[in-house]
C-alpha positions in Angstrom: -0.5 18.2 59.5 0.6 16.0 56.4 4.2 16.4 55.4 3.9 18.5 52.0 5.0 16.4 49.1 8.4 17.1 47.5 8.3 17.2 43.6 11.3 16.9 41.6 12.4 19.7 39.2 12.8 19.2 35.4 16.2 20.4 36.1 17.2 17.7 38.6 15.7 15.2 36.4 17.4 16.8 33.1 20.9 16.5 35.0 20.6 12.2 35.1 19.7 12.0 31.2 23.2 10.4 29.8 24.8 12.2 26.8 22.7 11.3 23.8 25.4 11.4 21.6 28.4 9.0 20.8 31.3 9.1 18.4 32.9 5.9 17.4 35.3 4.6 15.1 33.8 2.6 11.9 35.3 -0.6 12.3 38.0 -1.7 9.8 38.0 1.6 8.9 39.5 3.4 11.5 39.7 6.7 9.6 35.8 7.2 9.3 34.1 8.3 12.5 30.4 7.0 13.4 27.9 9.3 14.6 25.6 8.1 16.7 22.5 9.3 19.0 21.4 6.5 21.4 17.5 7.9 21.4 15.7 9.5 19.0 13.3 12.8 20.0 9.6 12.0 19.1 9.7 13.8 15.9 12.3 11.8 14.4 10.9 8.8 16.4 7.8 9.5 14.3 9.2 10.3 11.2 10.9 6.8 11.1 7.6 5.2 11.5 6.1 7.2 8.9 9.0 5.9 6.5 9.3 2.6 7.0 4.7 2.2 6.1 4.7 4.3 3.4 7.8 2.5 1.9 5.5 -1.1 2.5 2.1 0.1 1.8 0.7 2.2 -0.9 -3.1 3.4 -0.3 -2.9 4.8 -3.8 -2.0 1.3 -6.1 -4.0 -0.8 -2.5 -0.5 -2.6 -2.1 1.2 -4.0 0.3 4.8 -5.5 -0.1 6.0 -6.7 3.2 9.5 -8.4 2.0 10.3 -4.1 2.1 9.5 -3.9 6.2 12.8 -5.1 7.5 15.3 -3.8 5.0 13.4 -0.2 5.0 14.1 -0.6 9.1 17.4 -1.4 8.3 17.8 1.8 6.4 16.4 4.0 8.8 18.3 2.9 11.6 21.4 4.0 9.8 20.2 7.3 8.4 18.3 8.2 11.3 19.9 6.7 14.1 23.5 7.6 12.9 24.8 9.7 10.3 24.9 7.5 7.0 24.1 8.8 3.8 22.8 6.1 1.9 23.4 5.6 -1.8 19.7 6.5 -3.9 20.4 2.9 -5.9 18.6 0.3 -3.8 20.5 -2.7 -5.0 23.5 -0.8 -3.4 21.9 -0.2 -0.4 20.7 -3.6 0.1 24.6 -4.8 -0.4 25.6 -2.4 2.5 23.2 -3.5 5.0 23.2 -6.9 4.7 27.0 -7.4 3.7 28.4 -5.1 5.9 28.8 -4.9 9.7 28.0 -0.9 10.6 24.3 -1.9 10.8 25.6 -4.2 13.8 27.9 -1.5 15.4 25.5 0.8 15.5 22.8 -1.6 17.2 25.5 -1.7 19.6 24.9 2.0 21.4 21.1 2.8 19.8 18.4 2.5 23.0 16.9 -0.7 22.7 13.8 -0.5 24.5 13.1 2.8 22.0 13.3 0.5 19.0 11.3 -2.3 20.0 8.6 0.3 20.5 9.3 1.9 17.2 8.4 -1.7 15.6 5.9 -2.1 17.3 3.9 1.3 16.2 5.3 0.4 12.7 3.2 -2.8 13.1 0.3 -1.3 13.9 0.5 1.3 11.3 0.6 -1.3 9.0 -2.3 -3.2 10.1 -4.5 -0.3 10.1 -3.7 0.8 6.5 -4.0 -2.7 5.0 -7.5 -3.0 7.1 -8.1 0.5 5.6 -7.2 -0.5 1.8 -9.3 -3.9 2.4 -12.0 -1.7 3.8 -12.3 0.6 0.4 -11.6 -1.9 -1.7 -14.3 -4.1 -0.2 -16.6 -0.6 -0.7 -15.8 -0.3 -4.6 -16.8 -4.2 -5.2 -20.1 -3.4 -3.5 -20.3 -0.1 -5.1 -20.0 -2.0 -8.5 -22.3 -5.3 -7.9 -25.3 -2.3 -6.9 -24.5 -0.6 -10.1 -24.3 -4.0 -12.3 -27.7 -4.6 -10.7 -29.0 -1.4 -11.5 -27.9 -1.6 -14.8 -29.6 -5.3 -15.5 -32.5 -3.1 -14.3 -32.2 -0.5 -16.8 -31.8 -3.0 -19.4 -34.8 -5.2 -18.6 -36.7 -1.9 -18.5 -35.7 0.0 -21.8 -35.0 -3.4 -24.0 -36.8 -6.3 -22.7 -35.6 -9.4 -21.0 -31.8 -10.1 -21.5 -30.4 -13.4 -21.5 -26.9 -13.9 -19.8 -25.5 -14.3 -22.9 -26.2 -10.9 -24.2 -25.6 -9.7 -20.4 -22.2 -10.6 -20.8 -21.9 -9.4 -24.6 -23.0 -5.7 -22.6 -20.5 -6.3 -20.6 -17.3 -7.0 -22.7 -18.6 -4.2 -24.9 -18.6 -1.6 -21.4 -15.0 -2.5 -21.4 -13.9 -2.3 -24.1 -15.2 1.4 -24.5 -13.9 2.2 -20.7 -16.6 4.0 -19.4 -20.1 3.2 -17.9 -22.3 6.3 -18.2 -26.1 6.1 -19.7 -24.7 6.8 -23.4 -22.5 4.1 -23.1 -24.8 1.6 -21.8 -27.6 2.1 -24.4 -24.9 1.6 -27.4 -23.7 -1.4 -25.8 -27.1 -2.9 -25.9 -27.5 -1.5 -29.1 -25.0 -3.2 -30.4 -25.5 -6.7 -28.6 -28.7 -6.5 -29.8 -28.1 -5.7 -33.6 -25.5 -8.1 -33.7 -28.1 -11.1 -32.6 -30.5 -9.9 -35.4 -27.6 -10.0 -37.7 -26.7 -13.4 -36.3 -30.3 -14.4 -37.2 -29.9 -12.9 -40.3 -27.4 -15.1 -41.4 -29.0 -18.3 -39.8 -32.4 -17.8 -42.1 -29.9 -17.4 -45.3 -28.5 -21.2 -44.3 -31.9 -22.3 -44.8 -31.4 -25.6 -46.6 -34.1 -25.7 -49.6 -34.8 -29.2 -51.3 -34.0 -30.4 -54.8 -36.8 -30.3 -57.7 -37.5 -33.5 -59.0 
C-alpha cells in the first residue's frame, strides 16, 4: 500500500517566514529611526506598479514621458517600502533621492528578488498602454482619412468637381470654425466657392482696354 503523502501545514510554513519588519538608524542621523518592511503584500506590491505607469503614461493627453520611470521608482521605494513622507514639491524630492544616501540604506534590507519583479510588471504595463495609445491613436487617423473621403464625396456630389486648391481652402476654413458637422461643411464650400467668384470678379475688372487713336 503506497505510503500516504505528508502535506505541510500553513502553520509550519508560516513559522519559517522571517520578521518582515526592520527598524534602523538613518545614517548620519542617528536620532531618526528607518522603518522598513523587507517584502511588500500583493496589494501594495500592486499598488506600486499602478504608481509608477500612471506617473509615465497618460492614456488621456496619449503621452508617454519615460525620463519619469526611474525617479517615480525611486519614490515609491521610499514611501512604500519604508516610511518616508515625501515633500509634494518635485524639485525637492528629486534633491532627496538622488543627493541623499537613505534611498541606498534602504536598498540595503528591501527583498531583492520582489523588486526586480516589481520592474519587470512595471515594464510590461508600460508597453501595453503605449501599444494601447498607439492603437487608438492609429484608430482616430483612420477614422479621419474615411471621413475626409467622405466628405470630398459629399462635395463632388452637392458642388461639382473641386480642385485641391479649394479642397484645402475647405479645409482651413473647417478649422478655423472647429467643428465638422453637415452645416459646417456646406458653409465652408460656400464660402470657398464665393470667394473664387469674387476672385474672378476682380480679375475681369483688370481687364486691360486699348487707347483710342
Amino acid at each position: 500500500m503506497a505510503k500516504k503523502e505528508s502535506r505541510i501545514s500553513i502553520n509550519k510554513l508560516e513559522s519559517v517566514l522571517k520578521e518582515n519588519v526592520v527598524v534602523v538608524p538613518m545614517r548620519d542621523n542617528e536620532d531618526v529611526s528607518i522603518t522598513i518592511r523587507r517584502t511588500l503584500p500583493l496589494k501594495d506590491m500592486m499598488q506600486f506598479v499602478e504608481n509608477v505607469v500612471s506617473s509615465c503614461v497618460d492614456a488621456q493627453t496619449a503621452s508617454y514621458t519615460p525620463e519619469i520611470k526611474e525617479f517615480a521608482i525611486r519614490s515609491e521605494i521610499l514611501t512604500t517600502y519604508a516610511n518616508f513622507n515625501l515633500p509634494s514639491n518635485v524639485e525637492k524630492q528629486y534633491e532627496l533621492l538622488y543627493c541623499t544616501d537613505v534611498l541606498c540604506q534602504v536598498m540595503e534590507h528591501i527583498n531583492q528578488k520582489q523588486l526586480r519583479e516589481i520592474e519587470v510588471a512595471i515594464d510590461a504595463r508600460i508597453d501595453h498602454e503605449v501599444k494601447m495609445i498607439e492603437t487608438v491613436l492609429a484608430a482616430k487617423t483612420n477614422e479621419m482619412m474615411l471621413r475626409i473621403e467622405a466628405m470630398v464625396e459629399q462635395f463632388e456630389a452637392a458642388f461639382g468637381g473641386i480642385n485641391s486648391d479649394d479642397f484645402n481652402g475647405v479645409m482651413k476654413k473647417l478649422s478655423e470654425m472647429g467643428t465638422m458637422t453637415e452645416e459646417s461643411i456646406a458653409k465652408a464650400v460656400l464660402d470657398v466657392q464665393r470667394s473664387n467668384i469674387q476672385a474672378d470678379a476682380v480679375d475681369a475688372d483688370r481687364v486691360v482696354s486699348f487707347p483710342k487713336k
